[in-house]
C-alpha angles and dihedrals in degrees: 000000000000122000116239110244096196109111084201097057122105080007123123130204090247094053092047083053092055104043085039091057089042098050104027108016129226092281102043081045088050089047087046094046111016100217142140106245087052107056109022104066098327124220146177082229111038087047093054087052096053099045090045095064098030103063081177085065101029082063102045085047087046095053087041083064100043094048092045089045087061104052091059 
């Protein structure tokens, strides 16, 4: 059986969110992807409102995660 590669895969946003805060922080998260929800009043909910309804961001958090994944 071959082992999916994708960092993405079995992930979810929320997942992405909290790993993102813990490793990165809100501010160095607003610096990375200038958005709203990152850097006025920052929140888990109000962020997976947002990226659920902005593919354009959701993509942007998503490869944030992926290159940060990889550096640990």
């Amino acid at each position: 059986m071959e082992k999916n590669k994708d960092p993405l895969h079995g992930v979810t946003l929320l997942m992405i969110l909290e790993f993102l805060v813990q490793h990165c922080g809100w501010s160095e998260m607003g610096r990375a992807v200038d958005i709203r929800c990152f850097n006025h009043e920052p929140s888990i909910k109000s962020s997976l409102h947002f990226l659920r309804r902005t593919p354009w961001a959701r993509k942007a958090v998503e490869k944030l995660y992926v290159v940060t994944w990889r550096e640990m």
